[in-house]
C-alpha positions in Angstrom: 20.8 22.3 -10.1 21.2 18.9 -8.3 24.4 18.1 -8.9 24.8 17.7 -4.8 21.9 15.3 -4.9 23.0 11.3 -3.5 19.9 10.6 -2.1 16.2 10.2 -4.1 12.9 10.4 -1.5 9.7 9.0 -3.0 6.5 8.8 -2.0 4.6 5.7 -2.4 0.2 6.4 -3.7 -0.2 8.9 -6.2 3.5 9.0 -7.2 5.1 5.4 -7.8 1.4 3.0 -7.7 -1.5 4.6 -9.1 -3.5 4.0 -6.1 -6.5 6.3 -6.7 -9.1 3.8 -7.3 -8.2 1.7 -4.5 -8.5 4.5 -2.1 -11.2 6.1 -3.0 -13.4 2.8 -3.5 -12.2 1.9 -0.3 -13.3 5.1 1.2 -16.2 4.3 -0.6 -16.3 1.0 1.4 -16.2 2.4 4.4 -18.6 5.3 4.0 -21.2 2.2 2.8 -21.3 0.8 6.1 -20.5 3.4 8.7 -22.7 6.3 6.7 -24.6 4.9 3.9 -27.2 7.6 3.4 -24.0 10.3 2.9 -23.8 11.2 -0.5 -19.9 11.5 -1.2 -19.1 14.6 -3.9 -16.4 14.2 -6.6 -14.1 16.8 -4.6 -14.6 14.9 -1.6 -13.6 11.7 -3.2 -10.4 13.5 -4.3 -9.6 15.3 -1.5 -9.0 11.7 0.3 -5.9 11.2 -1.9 -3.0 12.0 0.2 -4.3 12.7 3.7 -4.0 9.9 6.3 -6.7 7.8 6.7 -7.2 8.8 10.3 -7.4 12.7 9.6 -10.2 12.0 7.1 -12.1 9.2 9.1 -12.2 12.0 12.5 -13.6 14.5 10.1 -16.5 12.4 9.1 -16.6 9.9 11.5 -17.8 9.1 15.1 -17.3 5.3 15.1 -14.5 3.6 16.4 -11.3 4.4 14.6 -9.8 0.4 14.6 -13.3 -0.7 13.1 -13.0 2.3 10.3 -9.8 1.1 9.7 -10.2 -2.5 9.5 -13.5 -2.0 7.0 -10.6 -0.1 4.5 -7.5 -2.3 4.8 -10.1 -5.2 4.4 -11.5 -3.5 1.4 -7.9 -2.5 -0.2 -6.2 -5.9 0.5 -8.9 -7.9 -1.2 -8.5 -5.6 -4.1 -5.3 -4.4 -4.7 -4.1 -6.1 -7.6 -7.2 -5.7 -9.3 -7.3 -2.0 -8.9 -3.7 -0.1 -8.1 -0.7 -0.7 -10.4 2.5 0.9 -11.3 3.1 4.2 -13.3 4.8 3.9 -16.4 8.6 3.3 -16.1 8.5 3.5 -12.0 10.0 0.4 -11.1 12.7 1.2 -14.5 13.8 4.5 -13.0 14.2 2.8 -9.0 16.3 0.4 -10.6 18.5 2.7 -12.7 18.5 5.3 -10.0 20.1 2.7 -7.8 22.2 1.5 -10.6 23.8 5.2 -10.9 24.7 4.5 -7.0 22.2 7.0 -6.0 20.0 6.0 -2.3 16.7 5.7 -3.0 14.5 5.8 0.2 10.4 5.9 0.5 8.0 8.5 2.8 4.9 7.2 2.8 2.0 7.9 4.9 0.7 4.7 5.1 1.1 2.4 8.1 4.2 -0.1 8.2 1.9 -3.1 7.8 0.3 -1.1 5.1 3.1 -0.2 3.7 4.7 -3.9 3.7 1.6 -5.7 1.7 1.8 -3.0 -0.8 5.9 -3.1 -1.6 5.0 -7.2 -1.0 2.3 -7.2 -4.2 4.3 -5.0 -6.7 8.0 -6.9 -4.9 9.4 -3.1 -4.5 10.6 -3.2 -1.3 14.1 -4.5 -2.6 14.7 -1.1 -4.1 14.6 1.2 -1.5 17.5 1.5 1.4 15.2 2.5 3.8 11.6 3.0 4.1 10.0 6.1 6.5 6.1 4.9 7.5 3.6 6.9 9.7 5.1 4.0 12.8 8.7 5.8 12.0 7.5 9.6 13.1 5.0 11.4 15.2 3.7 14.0 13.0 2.7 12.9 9.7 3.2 14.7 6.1 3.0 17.8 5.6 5.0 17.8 8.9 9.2 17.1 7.4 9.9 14.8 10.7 10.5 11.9 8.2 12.7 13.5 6.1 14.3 14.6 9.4 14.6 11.4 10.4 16.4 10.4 7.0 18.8 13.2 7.3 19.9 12.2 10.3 20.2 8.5 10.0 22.4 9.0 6.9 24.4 12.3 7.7 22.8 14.2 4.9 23.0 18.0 4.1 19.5 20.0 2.6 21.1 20.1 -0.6 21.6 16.2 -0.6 18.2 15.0 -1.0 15.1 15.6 -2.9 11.8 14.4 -2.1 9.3 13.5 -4.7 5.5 13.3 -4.4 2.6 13.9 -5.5 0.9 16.7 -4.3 0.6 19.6 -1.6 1.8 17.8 1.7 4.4 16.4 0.1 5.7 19.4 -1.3 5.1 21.9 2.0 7.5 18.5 3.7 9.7 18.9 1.4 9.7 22.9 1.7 9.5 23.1 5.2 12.6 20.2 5.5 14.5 22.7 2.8 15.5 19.7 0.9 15.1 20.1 -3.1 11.0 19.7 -3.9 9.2 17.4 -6.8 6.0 17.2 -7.7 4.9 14.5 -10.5 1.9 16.1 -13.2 -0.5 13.6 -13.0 -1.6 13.8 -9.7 -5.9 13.2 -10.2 -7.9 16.6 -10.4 -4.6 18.5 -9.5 -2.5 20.7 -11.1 1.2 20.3 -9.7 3.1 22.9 -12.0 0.9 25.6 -9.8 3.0 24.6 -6.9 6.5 25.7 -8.1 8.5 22.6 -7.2 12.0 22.7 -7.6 11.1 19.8 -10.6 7.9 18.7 -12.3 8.1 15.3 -13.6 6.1 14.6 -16.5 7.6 10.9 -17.2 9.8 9.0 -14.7 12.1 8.5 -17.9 12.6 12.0 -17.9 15.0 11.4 -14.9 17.6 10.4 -16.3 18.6 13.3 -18.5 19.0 15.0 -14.8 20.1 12.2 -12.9 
């Protein structure tokens, strides 16, 4: 089925560093001293994985966005060693995927800056060809302007590129981009394989019977 694939999309939290702690503790952060009488639910907490941080903060927010902002990359930077780390085989399968000559190329919806201090602490930036942060494109995931963008920087056809992530923006990107979809399965409080991806990934290993 992918046999036209040459170039692998990831995303970065949820799907290549287990980042859910880190972001919901720093949302916690940040609800502590903006809103400290507002009593967070457990379906709140999760729906805060995968959003950008400025959709979420103008839906409970009135405070000014660059102080909201500041509180959580204060919060995350001072912990993200202690509380985000790789998945199982992730950095394995970016090096053999670029060992098979495949492009490998990351989506995330972080900011650049963002973006840079995490590839900095896990040193994964030297894996990917390119990298497609919310400073590349207007309109955020679930909106397929970055995979746009990565089609044409490199000349790419649909059927040349598949987009992995981690849960429904990614996927409706992916869709609405008509490039090949992947969800991973352990996305927290989420069940993936009820979103028909064109692949489920249950182990990154599990790549390279198809790659």
């Amino acid at each position: 089925m992918f046999e036209t694939v040459t170039t692998i999309v990831f995303d970065l939290d949820g799907t290549l560093l287990n980042t859910d702690d880190l972001v919901i503790n720093s949302y916690r952060e940040v609800f502590k001293t903006y809103r400290p009488d507002y009593k967070l639910s457990k379906e709140e907490e999760i729906s805060f994985l995968g959003p950008t941080l400025k959709s979420m903060f103008l839906k409970y927010f009135n405070n000014d966005m660059d102080d909201l902002l500041n509180t959580y990359h204060d919060y995350a930077r001072k912990h993200t060693l202690e509380q985000a780390k790789l998945y199982p085989y992730a950095e394995e399968i970016l090096i053999y995927l670029r060992k098979k000559g495949y492009r490998v190329i990351l989506f995330t919806s972080r900011f650049k800056s963002s973006c840079e201090e995490m590839l900095s602490s896990f040193d994964l930036a030297k894996y990917f060809d390119m990298v497609v942060t919310l400073d590349e494109v207007k309109n955020p995931k679930p909106s397929p302007e970055g995979l746009e963008l990565i089609k044409k920087v490199y000349n790419l056809q649909n059927n040349q590129i598949i987009f992995i992530g981690d849960n429904k923006s990614d996927l409706d990107s992916g869709k609405s981009a008509h490039v090949y979809t992947s969800l991973v399965s352990w996305s927290k409080g989420r069940n993936n394989s009820l979103l028909n991806p064109d692949l489920l990934i249950n182990n990154f290993k599990n790549l390279e019977n198809i790659f």
